[in-house]
N, C-alpha and C positions, 0 to 999 in steps of 0.2 A: 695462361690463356683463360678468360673469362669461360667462364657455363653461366647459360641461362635457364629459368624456370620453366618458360618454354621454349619449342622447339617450330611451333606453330602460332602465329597472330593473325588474326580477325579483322582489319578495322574496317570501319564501316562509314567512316567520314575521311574528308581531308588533313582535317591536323590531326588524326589517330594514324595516318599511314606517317605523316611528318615523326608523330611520336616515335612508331614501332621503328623507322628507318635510324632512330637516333639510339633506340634502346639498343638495337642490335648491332650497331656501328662495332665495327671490329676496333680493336686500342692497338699500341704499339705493340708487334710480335705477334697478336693474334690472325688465326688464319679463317677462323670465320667468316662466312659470306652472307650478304639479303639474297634468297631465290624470290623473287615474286609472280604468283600464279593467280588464275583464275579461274575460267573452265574447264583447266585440263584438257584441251581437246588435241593437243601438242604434247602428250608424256616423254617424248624423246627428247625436248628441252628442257626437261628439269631433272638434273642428276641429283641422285639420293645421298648426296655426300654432306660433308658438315656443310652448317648452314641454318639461317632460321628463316623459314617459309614464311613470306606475306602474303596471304590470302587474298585476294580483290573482289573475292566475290561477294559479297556483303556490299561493296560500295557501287551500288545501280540504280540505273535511273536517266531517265532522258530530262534533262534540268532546264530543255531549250529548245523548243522548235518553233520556227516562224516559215513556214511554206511559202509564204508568198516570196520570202527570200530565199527561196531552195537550201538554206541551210540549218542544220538543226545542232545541238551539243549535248552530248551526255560521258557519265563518269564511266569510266578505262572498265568494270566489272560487268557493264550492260553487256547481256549475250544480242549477239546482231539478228538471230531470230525474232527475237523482241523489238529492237531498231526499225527493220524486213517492216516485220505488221504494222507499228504505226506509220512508217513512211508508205506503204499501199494501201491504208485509211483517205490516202492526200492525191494517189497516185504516184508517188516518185518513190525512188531508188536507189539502192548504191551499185551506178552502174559497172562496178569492178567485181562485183559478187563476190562477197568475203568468202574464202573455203570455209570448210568444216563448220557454216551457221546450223546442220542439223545435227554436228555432235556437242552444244552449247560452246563453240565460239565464243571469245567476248570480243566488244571492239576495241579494248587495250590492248589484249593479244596480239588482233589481226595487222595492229600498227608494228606492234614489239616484235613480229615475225616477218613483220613484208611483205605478208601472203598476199595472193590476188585469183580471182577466178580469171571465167572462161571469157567473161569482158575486159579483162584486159588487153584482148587484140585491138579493139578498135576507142574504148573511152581511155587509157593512162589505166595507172593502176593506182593504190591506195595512197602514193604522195601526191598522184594529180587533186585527189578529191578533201584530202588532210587540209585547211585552211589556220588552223590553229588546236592549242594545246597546254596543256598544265603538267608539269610533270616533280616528281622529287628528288633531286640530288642527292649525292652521299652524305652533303653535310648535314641534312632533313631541311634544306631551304625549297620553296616554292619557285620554279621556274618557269617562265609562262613567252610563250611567241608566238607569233601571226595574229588573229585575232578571230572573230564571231561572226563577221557578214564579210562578204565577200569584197567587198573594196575597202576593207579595212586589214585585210589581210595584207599587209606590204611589209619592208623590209628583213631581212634575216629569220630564215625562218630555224628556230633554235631548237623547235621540239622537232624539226626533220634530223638532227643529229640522232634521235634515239629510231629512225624508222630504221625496223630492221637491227636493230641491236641485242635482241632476245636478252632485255634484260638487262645488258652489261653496263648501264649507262646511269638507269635510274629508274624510276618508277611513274609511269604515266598513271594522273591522276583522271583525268579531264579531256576530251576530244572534240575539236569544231568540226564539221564534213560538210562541205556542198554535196550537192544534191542536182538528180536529173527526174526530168519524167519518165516514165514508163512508156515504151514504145506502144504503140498503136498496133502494130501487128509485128509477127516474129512468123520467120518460116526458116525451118532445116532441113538444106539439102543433104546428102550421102553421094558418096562413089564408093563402089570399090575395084582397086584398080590390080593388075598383078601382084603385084609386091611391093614391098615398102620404097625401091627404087622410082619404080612410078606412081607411089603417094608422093612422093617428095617431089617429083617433075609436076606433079596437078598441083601441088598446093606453091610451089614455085610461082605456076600462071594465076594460081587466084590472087597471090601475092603482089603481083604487076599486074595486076588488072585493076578495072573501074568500078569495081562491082561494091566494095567500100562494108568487106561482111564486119559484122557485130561481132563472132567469134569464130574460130577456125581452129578443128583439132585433127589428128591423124593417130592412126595404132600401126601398129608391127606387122599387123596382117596386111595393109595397104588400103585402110577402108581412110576417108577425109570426110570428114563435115563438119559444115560452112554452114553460119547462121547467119540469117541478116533481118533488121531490123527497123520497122519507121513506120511511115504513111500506107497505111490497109490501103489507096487508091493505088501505091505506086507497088506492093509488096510481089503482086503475081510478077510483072515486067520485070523486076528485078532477079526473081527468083529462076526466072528464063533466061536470064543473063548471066547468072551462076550456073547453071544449068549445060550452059554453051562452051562457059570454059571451063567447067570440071571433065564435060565428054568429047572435048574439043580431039585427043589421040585416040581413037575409038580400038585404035589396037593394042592398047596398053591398060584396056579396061575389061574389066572381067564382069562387070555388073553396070548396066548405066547407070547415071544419074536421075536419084529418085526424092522425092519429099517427103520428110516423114510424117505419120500423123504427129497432130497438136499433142497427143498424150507421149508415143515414142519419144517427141522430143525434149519434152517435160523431162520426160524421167533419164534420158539421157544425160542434160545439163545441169540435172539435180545431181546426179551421179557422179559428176564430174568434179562438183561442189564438193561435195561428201566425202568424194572417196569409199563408196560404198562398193564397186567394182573390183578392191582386190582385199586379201586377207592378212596380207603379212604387212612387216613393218613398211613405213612409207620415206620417203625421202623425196627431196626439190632437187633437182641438176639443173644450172645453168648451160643452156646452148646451143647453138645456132644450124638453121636449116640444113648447112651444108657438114655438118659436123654429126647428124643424127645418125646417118647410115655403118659409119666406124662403131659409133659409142653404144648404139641399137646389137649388132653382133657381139661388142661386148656381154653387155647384158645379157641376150639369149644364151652365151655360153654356160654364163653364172645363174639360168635358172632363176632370171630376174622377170617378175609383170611389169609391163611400162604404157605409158601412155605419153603422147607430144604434145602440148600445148600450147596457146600464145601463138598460134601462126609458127610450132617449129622453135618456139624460142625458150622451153621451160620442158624438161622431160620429168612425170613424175613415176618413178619408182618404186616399187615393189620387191626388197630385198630380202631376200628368204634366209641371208646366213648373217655371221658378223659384221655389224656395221666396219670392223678394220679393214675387210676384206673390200666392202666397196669402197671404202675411203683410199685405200692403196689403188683400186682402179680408176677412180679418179684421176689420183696425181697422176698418175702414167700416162692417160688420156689430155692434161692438165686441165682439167673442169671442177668447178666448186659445184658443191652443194649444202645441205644443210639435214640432218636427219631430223624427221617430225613426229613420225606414229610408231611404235615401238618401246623396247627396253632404250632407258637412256644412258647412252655413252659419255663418259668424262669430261667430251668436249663434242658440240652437237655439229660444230663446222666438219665439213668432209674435202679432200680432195685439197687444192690448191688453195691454202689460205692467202689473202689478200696482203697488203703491205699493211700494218697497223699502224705506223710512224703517226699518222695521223690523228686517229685514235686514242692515241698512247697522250696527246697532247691534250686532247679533250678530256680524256679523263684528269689527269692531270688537276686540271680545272674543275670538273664539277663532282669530283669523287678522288680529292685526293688521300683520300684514307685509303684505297678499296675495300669500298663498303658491299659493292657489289661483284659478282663472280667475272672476274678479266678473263 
């Protein structure tokens, strides 16, 4: 087995990450892996096992923005705090709200995890707004798909194979994003209703409803809020229409339906962003409205914090013991997820791994070494 001098590399340009990717290439027999990192804001994805760390944070910088075209490109080490302020220079946004942008997120991360905030109910999440990409293969070749403006964006899109691959794929060098404007006005309603049975019956109806919210979240205690988002002329009327169908069972409601101040709400979907709400380690669970009320008991038995997101469709957790212990509760339950803030575990997938066949194919091709951690 090769050793190397270091253990840790820097680069700070494109053919220096091409370099470090080749220097550290694993040979025949050796078991070495590339971790590549960048703001840390995910420690539960990067296990401290052999391996030689690429750093990305040195390689930052927005290299491209043209507003008029709603899209802008910057390299994989840019923290999305930084992104945030220049696109609200212009007005616009990344309307999926990267998490963790106030613990230095980067936007190569937010790609290489899949993460997506509290916009994800109503714009897509981060492959809707991904238009193209530059990334490095095992063999330290430059691979690059989709493209920089939006109608250039067509065929195959090749750096959608590394969304969501933490890592295992290759190393995003480079990211194109469209872009939205910033709403004109935002308002967030609350209920809280008995119990998380009838959160889930109100967000049921807001979910079949017209009302078209921006983002929709629910807790264990059975509180829901509903944000929604647009034209300041049309915001009250709508927000009376949310309003009608969060208190539409009035006997399944313990508190009506109320608006929160502009600040409450601020800091609430800040919160939500962050993850500043609970203290232990965190985790992503995949799943579905009708599947929360099972998996929610679950968790309170285990002494878990949770929150539902996505309209119902993303639970994120707060697990206070060994990450085995939820990963066993998972598969039992059979739901995936993914551990994010915390000690990092061996392998960060939890619960129900997916069929890799696919995978297995791709790498194949663009990392037949495994240069990178499988």
């Amino acid at each position: 087995m090769r050793t190397f001098p270091a253990s840790l590399l820097k680069p700070t340009t494109i053919p220096e990450v091409q370099e470090a990717v080749l220097y550290a290439a694993p040979g025949v027999g050796d078991t070495t892996r590339v971790r590549p990192v960048a703001g840390r804001s995910k420690p539960a994805l990067h296990h401290a096992g052999d391996g030689v760390v690429v750093d990305l944070a040195g390689l930052t910088g927005i290299t491209e923005y043209q507003p008029d075209e709603c899209t802008f490109t910057a390299f994989a080490g840019t923290p999305v705090a930084e992104i945030e302020r220049r696109l609200a220079e212009h007005g616009q946004s990344l309307p999926f709200e990267p998490p963790l942008a106030g613990r230095g997120a980067t936007i190569g991360g937010t790609v290489a995890s899949g993460l997506n905030g509290p916009g994800r109910y109503h714009h897509g999440g981060v492959r809707d707004f991904l238009i193209g990409g530059t990334f490095v293969d095992g063999e330290g070749r430059l691979v690059r798909g989709g493209g920089k403006v939006v109608k250039n964006a067509a065929g195959f899109y090749l750096h959608h194979l590394l969304l969501g691959s933490l890592g295992r794929l290759g190393i995003f060098v480079e990211l194109t994003f469209k872009v939205f404007p910033v709403p004109r006005a935002q308002r967030t309603l609350t209920v809280t209703c008995a119990g998380l049975g009838d959160a889930l019956a109100a967000l049921d109806r807001v979910r079949r409803s017209t009302t078209d919210p921006d983002a929709v979240e629910l807790t264990p205690e059975g509180r829901v809020l509903v944000r929604i988002a647009g034209a300041a002329d049309a915001i009250d009327a709508r927000a009376e229409s949310v309003a009608a169908v969060l208190g539409h069972d009035r006997a399944t409601i313990a508190e009506p339906p109320a608006a929160l101040s502009p600040e409450d709400a601020a800091a609430w979907w800040t919160a939500s962003r962050d993850f500043t709400w609970l203290a232990t380690p965190l985790a992503k669970v995949a799943v579905t409205p009708s599947r929360i009320h099972v998996l929610d008991a679950a968790l309170a038995g285990a002494g878990a914090t949770r929150r539902y997101g996505a309209g119902g469709e993303v639970a994120w957790v707060g697990w206070p013991g060994a990450w085995a212990d939820l990963d066993a509760l998972l598969v039992e339950h059979g739901l995936s997820g993914v551990a994010l803030i915390g000690p990092a575990p061996a392998d960060p997938m939890l619960g129900v791994r997916p069929d890799d066949a696919f995978l297995s194919r791709i790498r194949q091709t663009i990392d037949p070494r495994g240069t990178f951690r499988g």
